[in-house]
RODO-2510 file (C-alpha; in nm, 4 decimals, decimal comma):
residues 110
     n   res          X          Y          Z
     1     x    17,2172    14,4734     5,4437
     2     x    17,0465    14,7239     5,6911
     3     x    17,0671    15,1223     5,5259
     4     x    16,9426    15,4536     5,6771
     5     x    16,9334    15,7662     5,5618
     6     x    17,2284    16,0724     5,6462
     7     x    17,1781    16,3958     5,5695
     8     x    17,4763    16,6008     5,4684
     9     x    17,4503    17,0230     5,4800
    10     x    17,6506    17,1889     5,2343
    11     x    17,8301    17,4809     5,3033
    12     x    17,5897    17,7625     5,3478
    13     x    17,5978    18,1396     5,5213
    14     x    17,2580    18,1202     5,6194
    15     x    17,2194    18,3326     5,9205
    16     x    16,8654    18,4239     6,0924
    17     x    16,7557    18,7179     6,2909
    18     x    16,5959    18,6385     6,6297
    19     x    16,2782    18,8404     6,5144
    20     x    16,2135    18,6521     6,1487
    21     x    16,2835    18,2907     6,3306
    22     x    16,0132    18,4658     6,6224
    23     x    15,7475    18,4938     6,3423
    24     x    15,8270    18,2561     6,0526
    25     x    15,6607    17,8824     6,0171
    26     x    15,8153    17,5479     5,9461
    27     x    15,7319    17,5632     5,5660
    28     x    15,8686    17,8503     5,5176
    29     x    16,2062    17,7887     5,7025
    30     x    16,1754    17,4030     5,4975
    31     x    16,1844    17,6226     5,1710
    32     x    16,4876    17,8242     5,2503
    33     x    16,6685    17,5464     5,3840
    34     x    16,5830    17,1895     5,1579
    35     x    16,8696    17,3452     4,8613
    36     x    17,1772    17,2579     5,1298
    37     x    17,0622    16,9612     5,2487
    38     x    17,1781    16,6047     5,0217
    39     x    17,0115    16,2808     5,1461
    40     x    17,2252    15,9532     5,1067
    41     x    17,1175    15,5969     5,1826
    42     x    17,4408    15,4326     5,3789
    43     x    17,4884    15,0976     5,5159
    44     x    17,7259    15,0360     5,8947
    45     x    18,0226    14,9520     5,6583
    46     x    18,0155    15,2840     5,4608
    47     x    17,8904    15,5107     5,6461
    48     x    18,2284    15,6660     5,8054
    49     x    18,3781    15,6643     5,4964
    50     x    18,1260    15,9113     5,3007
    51     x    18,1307    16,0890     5,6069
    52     x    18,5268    16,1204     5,5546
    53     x    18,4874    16,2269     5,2211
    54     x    18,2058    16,4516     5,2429
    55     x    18,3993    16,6713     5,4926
    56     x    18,7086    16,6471     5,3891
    57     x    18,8906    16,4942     5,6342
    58     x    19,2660    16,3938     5,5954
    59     x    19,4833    16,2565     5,8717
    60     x    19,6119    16,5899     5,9383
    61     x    19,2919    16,6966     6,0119
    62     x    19,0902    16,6353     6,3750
    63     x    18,6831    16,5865     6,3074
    64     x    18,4375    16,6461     6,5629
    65     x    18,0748    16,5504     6,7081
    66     x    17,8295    16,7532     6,8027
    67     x    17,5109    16,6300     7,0099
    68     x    17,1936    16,7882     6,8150
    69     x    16,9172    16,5784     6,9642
    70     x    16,8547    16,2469     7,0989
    71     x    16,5256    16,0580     7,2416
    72     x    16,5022    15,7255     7,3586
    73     x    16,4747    15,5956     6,9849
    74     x    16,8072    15,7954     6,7880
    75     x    17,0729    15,9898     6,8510
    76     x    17,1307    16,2805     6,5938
    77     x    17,4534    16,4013     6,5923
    78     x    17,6359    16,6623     6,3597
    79     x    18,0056    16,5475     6,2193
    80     x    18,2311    16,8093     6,0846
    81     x    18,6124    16,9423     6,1251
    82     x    18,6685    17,0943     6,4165
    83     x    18,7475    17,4378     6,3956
    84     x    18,9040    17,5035     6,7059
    85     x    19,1554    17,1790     6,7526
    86     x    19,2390    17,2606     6,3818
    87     x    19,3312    17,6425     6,4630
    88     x    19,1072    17,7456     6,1631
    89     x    18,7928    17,8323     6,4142
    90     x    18,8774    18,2159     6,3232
    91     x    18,7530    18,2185     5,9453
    92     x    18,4024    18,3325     5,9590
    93     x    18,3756    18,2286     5,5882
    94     x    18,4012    17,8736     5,6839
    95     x    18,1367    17,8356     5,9375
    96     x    17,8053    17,6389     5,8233
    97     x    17,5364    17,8681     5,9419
    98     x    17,2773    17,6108     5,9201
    99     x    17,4937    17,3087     6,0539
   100     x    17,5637    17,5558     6,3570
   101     x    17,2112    17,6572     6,4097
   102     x    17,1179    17,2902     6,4761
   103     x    17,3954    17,2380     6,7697
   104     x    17,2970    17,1878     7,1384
   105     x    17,5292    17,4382     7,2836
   106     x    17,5297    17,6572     6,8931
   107     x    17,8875    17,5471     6,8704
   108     x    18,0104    17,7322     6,5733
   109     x    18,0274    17,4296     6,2795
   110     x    18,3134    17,4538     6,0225
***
């Protein structure tokens, strides 16, 4: 059976100033970020369901995509609640500063 790698972010409140991300390097950015990031090995026929689990969906709750980059190779996409269609979009503690960093359009994740 085929596997590949996900990488889930924990809940973090990491927030960067324009001027430090202006001036800092990769390493240093890898170092502050590698302690809220888990790596799991999934197959096709698990994969939705850690995703379930890992961000606590239920059926009362709506989850959400969110394009983060894509070549002509992958596809990386972000999968979370979503804040807004759950009306909980207005608790600042929930949002996932790195998760939101890594967004296309910097959609606020939750």
């Amino acid at each position: 059976m085929n596997t590949f790698t996900i990488a889930i972010i924990q809940p973090n409140k990491i927030k960067y100033e324009k001027k430090f991300l202006q001036k800092c390097c990769k390493e240093q950015l890898m170092d502050d970020i590698k302690k809220h990031i888990e790596l799991i090995e999934v197959t096709n026929s698990t994969f939705m369901e850690i995703i379930v689990d890992k961000i606590k969906m239920t059926s009362k709750l709506i989850g959400s995509t969110e394009l983060c980059y894509e070549d002509h190779e992958s596809v990386y996409q972000l999968c979370h609640l979503s804040g807004e269609q759950n009306h909980t979009n207005d608790d600042e503690n929930d949002i996932n500063g790195l998760a939101s960093y890594l967004t296309v359009k910097m959609v606020a994740v939750m």
